[in-house]
C-alpha positions in Angstrom: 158.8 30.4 -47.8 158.4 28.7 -51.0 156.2 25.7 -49.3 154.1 28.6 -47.7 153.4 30.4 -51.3 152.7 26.8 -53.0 150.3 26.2 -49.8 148.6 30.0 -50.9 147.8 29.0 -54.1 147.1 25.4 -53.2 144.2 27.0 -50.8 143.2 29.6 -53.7 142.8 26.8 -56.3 140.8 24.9 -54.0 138.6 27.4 -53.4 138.1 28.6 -57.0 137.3 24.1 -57.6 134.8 24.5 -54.9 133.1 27.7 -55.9 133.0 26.5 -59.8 131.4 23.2 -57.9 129.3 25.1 -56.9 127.6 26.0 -59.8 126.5 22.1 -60.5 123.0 20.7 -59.0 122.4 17.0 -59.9 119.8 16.0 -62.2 117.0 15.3 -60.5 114.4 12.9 -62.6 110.4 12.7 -61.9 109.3 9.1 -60.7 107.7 8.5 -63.5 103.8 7.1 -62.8 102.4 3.4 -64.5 99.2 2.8 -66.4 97.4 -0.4 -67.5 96.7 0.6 -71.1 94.2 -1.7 -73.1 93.2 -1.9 -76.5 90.0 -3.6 -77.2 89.4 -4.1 -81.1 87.6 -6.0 -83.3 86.9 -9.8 -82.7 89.9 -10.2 -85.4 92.5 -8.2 -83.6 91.2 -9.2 -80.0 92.8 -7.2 -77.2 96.1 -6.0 -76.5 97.6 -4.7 -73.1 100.3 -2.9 -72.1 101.6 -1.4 -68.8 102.9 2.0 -69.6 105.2 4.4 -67.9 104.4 8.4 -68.4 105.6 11.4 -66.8 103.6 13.8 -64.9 101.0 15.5 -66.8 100.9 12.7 -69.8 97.6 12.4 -71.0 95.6 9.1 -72.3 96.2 10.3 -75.9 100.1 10.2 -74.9 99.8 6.9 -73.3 98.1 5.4 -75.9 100.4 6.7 -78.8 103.7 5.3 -76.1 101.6 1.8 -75.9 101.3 1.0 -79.7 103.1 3.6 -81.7 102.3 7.1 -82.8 102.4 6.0 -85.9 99.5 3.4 -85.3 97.5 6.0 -83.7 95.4 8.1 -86.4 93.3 11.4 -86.0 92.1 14.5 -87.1 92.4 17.9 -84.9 89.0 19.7 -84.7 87.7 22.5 -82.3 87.3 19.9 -79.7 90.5 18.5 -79.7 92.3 15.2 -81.3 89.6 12.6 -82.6 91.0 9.2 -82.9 90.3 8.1 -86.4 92.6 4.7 -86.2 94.6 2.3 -83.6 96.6 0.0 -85.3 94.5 0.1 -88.4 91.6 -0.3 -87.3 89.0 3.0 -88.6 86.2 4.6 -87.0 84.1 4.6 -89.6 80.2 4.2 -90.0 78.6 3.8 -86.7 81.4 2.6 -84.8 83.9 4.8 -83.0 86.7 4.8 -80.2 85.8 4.9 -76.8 87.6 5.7 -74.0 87.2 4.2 -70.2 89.0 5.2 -67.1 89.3 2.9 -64.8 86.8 0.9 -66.4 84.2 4.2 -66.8 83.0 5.6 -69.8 85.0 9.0 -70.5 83.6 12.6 -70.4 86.0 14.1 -72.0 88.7 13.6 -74.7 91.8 11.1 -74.7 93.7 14.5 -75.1 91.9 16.0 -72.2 92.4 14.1 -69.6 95.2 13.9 -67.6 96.1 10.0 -66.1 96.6 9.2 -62.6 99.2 6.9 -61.3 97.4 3.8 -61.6 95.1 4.4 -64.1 93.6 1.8 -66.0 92.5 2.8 -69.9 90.6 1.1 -72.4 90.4 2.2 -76.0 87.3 -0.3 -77.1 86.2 -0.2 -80.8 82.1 0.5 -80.5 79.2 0.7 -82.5 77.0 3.2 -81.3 73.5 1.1 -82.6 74.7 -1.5 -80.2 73.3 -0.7 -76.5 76.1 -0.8 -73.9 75.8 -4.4 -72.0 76.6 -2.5 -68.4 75.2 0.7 -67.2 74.6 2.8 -63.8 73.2 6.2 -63.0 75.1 8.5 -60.7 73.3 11.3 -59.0 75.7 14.0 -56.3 73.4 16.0 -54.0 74.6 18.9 -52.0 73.3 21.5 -49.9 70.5 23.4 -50.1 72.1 26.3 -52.0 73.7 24.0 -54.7 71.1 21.3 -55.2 71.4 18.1 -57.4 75.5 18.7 -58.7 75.8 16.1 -60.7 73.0 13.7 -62.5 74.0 11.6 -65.2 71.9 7.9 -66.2 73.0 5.2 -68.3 76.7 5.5 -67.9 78.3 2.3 -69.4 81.4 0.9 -67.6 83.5 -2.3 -67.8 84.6 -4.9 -65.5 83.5 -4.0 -61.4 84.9 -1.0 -61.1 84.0 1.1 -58.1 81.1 3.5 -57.0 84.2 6.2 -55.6 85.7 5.4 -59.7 82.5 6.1 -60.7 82.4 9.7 -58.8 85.8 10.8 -59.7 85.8 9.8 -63.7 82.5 11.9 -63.8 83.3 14.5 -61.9 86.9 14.4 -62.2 89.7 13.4 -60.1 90.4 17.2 -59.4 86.6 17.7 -57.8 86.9 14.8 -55.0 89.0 15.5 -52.2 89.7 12.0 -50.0 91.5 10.8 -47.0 92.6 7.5 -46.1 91.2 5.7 -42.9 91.3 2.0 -42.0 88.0 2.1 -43.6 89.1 2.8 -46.6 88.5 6.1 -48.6 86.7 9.0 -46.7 85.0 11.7 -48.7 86.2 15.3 -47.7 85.3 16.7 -50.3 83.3 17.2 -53.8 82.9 20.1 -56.0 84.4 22.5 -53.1 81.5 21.4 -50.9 83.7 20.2 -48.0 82.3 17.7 -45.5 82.8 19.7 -42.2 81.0 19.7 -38.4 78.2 17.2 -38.6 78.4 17.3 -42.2 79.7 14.5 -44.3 79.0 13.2 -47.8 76.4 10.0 -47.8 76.7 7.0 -49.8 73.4 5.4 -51.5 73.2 2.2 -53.6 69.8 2.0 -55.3 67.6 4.4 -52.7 69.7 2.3 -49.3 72.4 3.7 -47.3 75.6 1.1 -48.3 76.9 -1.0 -45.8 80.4 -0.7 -47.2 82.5 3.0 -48.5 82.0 4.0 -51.8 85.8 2.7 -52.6 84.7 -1.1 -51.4 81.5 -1.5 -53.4 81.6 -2.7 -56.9 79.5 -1.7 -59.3 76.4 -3.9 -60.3 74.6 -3.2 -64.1 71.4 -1.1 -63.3 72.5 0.2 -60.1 71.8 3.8 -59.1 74.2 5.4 -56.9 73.9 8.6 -54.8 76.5 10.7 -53.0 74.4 13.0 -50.8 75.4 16.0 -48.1 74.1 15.3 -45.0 74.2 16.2 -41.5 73.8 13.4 -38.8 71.8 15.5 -36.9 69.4 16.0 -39.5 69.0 12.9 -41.2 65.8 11.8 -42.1 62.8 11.1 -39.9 61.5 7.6 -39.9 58.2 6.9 -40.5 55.4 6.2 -38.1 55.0 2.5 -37.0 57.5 1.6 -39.7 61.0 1.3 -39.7 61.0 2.4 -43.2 62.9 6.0 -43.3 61.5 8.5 -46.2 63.6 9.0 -49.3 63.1 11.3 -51.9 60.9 10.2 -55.2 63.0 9.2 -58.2 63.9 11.4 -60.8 63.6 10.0 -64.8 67.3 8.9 -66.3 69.0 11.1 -68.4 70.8 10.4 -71.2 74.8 10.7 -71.0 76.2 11.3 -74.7 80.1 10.7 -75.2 82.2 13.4 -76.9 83.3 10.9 -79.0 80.4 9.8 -80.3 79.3 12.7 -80.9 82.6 13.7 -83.0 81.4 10.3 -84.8 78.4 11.7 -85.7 79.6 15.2 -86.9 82.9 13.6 -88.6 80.1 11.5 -90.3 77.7 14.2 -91.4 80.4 16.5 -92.6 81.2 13.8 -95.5 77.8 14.1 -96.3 77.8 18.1 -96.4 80.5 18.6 -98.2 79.8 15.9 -101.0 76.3 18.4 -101.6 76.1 21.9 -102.4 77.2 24.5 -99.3 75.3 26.9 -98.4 75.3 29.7 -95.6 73.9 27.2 -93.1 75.7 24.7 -93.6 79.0 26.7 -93.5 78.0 27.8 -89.9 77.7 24.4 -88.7 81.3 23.2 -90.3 82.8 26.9 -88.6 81.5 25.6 -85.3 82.1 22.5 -85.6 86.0 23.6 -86.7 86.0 21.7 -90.1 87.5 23.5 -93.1 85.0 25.3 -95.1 86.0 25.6 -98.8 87.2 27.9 -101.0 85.0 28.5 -103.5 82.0 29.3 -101.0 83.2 33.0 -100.6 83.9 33.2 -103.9 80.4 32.1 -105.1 79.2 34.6 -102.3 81.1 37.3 -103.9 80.0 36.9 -107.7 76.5 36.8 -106.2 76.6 40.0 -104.3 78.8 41.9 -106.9 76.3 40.8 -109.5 73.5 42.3 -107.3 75.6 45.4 -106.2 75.0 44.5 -102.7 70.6 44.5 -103.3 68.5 42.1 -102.5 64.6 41.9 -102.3 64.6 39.7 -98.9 65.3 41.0 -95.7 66.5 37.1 -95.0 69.3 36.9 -98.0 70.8 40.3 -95.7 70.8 37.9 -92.8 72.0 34.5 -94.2 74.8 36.1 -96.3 76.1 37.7 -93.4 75.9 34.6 -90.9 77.6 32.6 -94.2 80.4 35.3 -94.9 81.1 35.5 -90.9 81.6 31.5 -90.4 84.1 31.7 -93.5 85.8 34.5 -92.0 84.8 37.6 -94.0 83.6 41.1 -93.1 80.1 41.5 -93.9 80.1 45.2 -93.1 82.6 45.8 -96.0 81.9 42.9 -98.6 83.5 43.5 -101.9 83.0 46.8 -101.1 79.0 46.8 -100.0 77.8 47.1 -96.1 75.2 44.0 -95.6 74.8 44.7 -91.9 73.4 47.9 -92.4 71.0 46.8 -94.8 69.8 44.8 -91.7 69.3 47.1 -89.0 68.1 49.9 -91.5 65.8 47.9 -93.8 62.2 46.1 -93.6 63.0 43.4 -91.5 58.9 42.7 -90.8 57.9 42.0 -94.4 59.1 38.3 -94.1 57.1 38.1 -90.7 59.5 36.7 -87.5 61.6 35.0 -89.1 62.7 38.5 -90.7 63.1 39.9 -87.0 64.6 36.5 -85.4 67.4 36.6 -88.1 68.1 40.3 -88.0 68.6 39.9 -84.3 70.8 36.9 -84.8 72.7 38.9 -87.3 73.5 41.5 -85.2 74.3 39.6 -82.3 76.4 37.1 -84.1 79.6 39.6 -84.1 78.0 42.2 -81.9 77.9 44.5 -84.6 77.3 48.2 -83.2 73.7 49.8 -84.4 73.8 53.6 -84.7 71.1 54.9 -82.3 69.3 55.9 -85.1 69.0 53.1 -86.4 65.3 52.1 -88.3 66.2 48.4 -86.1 67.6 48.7 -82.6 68.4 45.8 -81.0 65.6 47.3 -78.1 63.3 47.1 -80.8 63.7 43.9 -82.2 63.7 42.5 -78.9 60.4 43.9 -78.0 59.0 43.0 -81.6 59.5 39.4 -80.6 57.9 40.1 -77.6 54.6 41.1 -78.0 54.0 38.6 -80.3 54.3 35.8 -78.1 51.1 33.9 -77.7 49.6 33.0 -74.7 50.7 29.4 -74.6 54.5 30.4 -74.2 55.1 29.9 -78.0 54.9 31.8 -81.3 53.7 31.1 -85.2 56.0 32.3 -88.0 53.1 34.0 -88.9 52.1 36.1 -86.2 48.8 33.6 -85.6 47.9 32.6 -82.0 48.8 29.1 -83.2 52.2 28.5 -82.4 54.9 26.1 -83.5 57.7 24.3 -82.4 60.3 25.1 -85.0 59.4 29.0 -84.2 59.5 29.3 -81.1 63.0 27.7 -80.6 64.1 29.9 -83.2 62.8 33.0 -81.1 64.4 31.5 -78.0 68.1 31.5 -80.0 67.7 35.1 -80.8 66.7 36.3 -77.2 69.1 34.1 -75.4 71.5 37.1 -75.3 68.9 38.8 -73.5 67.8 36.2 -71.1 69.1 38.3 -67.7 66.6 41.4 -68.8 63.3 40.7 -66.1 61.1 41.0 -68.7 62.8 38.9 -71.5 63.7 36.1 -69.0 59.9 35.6 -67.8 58.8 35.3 -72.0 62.0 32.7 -72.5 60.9 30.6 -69.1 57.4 30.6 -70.3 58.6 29.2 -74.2 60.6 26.8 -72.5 57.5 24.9 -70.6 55.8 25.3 -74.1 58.8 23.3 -75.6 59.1 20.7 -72.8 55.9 20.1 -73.2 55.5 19.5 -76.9 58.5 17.0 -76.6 56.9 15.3 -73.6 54.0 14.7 -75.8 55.8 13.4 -78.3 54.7 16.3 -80.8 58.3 17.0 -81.5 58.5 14.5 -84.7 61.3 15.2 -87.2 65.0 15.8 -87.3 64.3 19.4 -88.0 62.3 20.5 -85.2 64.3 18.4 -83.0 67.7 20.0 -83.9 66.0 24.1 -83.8 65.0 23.1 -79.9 68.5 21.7 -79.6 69.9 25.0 -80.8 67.6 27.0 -78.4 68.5 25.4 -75.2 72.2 25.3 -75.7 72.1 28.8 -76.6 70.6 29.8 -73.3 73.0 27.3 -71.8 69.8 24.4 -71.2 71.1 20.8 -70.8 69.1 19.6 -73.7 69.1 16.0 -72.0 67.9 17.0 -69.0 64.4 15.8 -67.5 62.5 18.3 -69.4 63.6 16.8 -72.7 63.6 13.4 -71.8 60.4 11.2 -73.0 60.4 7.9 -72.0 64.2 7.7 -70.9 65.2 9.2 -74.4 66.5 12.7 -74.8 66.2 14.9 -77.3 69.4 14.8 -78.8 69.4 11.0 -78.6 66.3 11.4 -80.8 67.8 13.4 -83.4 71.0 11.0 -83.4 68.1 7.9 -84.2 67.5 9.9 -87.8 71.5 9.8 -89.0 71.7 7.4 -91.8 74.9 5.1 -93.2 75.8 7.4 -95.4 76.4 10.3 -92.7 72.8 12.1 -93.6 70.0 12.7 -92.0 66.3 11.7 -92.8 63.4 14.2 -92.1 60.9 11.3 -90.2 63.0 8.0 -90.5 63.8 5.5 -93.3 66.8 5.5 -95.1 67.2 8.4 -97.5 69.3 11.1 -96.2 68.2 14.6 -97.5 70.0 18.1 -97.8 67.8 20.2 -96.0 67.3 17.8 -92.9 71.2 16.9 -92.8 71.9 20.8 -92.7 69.5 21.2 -89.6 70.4 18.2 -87.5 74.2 19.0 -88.0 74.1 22.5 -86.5 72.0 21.0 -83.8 74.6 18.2 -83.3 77.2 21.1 -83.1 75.2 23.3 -80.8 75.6 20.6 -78.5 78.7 19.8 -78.8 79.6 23.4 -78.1 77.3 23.3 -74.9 79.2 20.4 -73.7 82.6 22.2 -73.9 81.5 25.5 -73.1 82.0 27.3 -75.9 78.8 29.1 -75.9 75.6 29.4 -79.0 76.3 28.2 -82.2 75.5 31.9 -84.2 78.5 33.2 -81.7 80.8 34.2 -84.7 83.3 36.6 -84.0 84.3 38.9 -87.1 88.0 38.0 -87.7 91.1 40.8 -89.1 90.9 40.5 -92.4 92.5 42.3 -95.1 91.2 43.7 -98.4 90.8 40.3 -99.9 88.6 38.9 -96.8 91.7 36.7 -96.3 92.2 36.3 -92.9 95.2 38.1 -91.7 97.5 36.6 -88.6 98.8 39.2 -86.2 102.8 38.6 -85.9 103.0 37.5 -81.8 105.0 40.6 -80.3 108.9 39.9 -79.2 109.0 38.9 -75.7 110.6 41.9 -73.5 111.5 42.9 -70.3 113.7 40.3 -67.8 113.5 37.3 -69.2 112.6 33.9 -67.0 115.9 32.4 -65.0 117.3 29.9 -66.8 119.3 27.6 -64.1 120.8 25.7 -67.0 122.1 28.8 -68.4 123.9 30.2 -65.0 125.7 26.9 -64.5 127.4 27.7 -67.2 128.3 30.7 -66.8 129.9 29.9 -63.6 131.7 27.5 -64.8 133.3 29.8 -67.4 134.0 31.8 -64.7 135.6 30.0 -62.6 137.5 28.2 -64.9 138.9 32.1 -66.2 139.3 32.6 -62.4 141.7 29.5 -62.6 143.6 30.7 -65.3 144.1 34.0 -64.7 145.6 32.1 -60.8 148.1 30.0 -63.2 149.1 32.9 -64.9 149.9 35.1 -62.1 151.6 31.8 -60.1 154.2 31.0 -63.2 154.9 35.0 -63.7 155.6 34.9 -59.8 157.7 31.9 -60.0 159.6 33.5 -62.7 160.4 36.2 -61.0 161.6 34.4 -58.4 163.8 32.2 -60.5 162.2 28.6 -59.3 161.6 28.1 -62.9 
């Protein structure tokens, strides 16, 4: 009997041991993935590599700070993301800057934007922007009929013989090329969702000739042109009578490809400049955008002056710039130290400082999307159709109504109707400007930092690759002419030379910003949302709301429990077993 009961609880404890066992799931670890990580200094420091390991997800800022140190590894967060001011000591200062290449191709986006691959080979190289790139290649991904050109990007500087398939997935991004793999190497399914299907499949061209190798086999060669085009074999094209020549399609002009980087560079650059001079509303809009700190005293300065007035001025255009200024620095221009500067907009003489009264006061309005009372003496419908009518025939206006137009006006026009640009009739006037535009640039009539940055503005705001064929003279964009006017110093010059001035550094740095922002997506520069703010115009931030409702499993979590559990289940078995012996007298 007694064996029997000791069997009993034998079999209970066992199965308690079990069910508590239960409860435990072995740690199961990531393979972590290997990179080649390279850092390529100055000729003192020479180069240094390192083969890193990183976990899924790690991006090249990770890897770099694993492969020398977060402590060697300097930078400053802006709206953009981490900008590497420093590896092991080394500064980004004056022209030069750190670059980033994958796989030996330039980067398109930030060190703490992209995410490495098993494999991946990085280079941080130490470069100075005046210097031209020793190796470059144009890449150019046609699709169907419906999509067009995808992809077309010239003078894209790369290291070592990396490969034309590299080339595709660091500009397009590993994410937007689908593969298989085939005896032959690497086989195309895929790019940009545009799947190569029936007779379909995606081409590979290596300056204008169909390659006699796969994209993952050919290295690349400085000057080369590459091509990735959707064809059909059925389609392909004709060749030409009595030659055996087959017809390809005419060559399109490079565009320029400007890093992120360098273009931090160049903003991190001109904002020493800035803030070393007086700030002003413009200026305060480029630092907002560009997500430097703006300081202190501006709003205050702002305040004495429009306390001092009692909220009146005598120019339509000191409404308009006080209320982009007060925005960027996060104030509430519709209740100012008490006084409403919007309405003085859409209620007040907005004509008597011809367009550039009317282009601000729609900028102004649109900035935060301020509501306008029906009644309003300016509607936005009839500050729209003010600007309209007094286009000119050639596609451009004058500031001051004439039929001779200017450059600087009419990109200033295009900014403030870009919110419009869907309306029929609006989109017809803005297409129209836009010739007039390309083709002042194209005749080199675009000559200044100045006029340069106001076209820059324009075209981002209506979402306009500003480097695109239309604004590229003689293989130089648009923005690459406005960088050519930065001095040492982090200025800019009006027409060239040395001496940086206020009122051309303030321009070119919003236009630098605008396209920055284009190239991230984050929409027009005068896109300045009004922030909470409490009596003091200091911005208040909302407390995040406590998390309720069933929270997410935490597996960790029941483990435990169980194991509590089941080690009470095991005590209260003890328990009942000695009380039962006891009673029993086997004790």
């Amino acid at each position: 009997m007694i064996v029997s009961r000791s069997l009993k609880v034998f079999t209970l404890l066992f199965l308690m041991i079990a069910f508590v066992s239960s409860g435990y799931q072995p740690t199961i670890f990531a393979a972590e993935n290997t990179s080649i990580v390279s850092i390529v200094g100055s000729q003192e420091s020479g180069t240094l590599e390192k083969e890193v390991s990183f976990p899924e997800g790690a991006t090249a800022f990770d890897v770099l700070s694993d492969a020398v140190g977060a402590e060697n590894v300097l930078f400053e967060e802006s709206e953009y993301g981490k900008y590497i001011t420093s590896i092991n000591e080394i500064k980004a200062e004056g022209t030069h800057y750190w670059g980033l290449y994958i796989n030996g191709i330039t980067a398109q986006v930030g060190a703490d934007s992209y995410i490495v691959q098993d494999g991946d080979k990085l280079t941080f190289q130490y470069i100075d922007w005046n210097v031209a790139p020793e190796k470059t290649v144009s890449l150019n991904v046609i699709g169907n009929d419906e999509k067009g050109t995808m992809k077309e990007v010239s003078e894209v500087s790369f290291l070592n013989e990396p490969t034309a398939f590299e080339l595709l997935q660091v500009i397009l991004g590993v994410e937007n090329v689908l593969f298989s793999e085939s005896e032959y190497g690497k086989m195309i399914t895929a790019v940009n969702n545009l799947a190569a299907e029936g007779t379909y499949y995606w081409a590979f061209y290596v300056n204008g000739e169909m390659a006699t190798v796969g994209a993952d086999s050919y290295k690349l060669q400085s000057g080369d042109k590459i091509t990735f085009q959707y064809e059909s074999w059925e389609t392909s094209a004709p060749e030409k009578e009595n030659s055996g020549e087959t017809e390809t399609k005419p060559e399109t002009k490079p565009v320029d490809v400007i890093t992120s980087e360098k273009l931090q560079s160049t903003v991190n650059l001109a904002t020493k400049y800035i803030l070393a001079n007086n700030i002003g509303e413009w200026e305060v809009i480029g630092l907002s955008k560009a997500g430097k700190e703006i300081p202190a005293s501006y709003l205050e300065e702002v305040k004495n002056v429009v306390t001092t007035s009692e909220g009146q001025f005598t120019r339509i255009t000191d409404y308009e710039r006080y209320t982009l200024g007060i925005l960027a620095a996060g104030g509430n221009p519709t209740d100012f130290e008490g006084y409403n500067l919007v309405e003085h907009i859409y209620n007040g003489d907005v004509t008597k400082q011809g367009l550039n009264g009317v282009i601000f006061a729609l900028l102004a309005l649109d900035s935060a999307k301020f509501e306008v009372p029906k009644t309003a003496t300016w509607t936005r419908e009839k500050l729209v159709s003010s600007l309209i009518e007094n286009q000119n025939q050639d596609g451009g206006w004058a500031w001051d109504g004439s039929e001779s137009s200017d450059i600087d006006t009419t990109a200033m026009v295009i900014t403030a109707l870009a919110p419009y640009k869907n309306q029929v009739d609006v989109n017809s006037k803005i297409d129209l400007a836009v010739q007039y535009l390309s083709a002042q640039y194209l005749d080199s009539k675009v000559n200044n930092s100045s006029t340069a940055a106001q076209v820059i503005i324009a075209l981002t705001a209506l979402g306009m690759n500003p480097t695109s064929e239309l604004f590229s003279n003689n293989g130089q964009s648009i923005v690459s002419y406005l960088l050519t006017f930065q001095n040492a110093d982090g200025g800019f010059d009006y027409q060239g030379g040395e001496v940086s001035d206020v009122f051309s550094t303030d321009q070119a740095f919003r236009g630098v910003v605008a396209y920055h922002l284009f190239l991230n997506g984050e929409g027009s520069l005068y896109n300045l949302p009004l922030k909470t703010t409490d009596s003091n115009d200091e911005t208040v931030v909302e407390p995040q709301p406590t998390q309720e409702g069933k929270p997410l499993p935490e597996t960790a979590t029941n483990a435990y429990n169980i194991i509590l559990l089941g080690l009470l289940l095991l005590l209260i078995g003890a328990v009942m077993y000695v009380s039962n012996r006891k009673k029993q007298g086997t004790i």
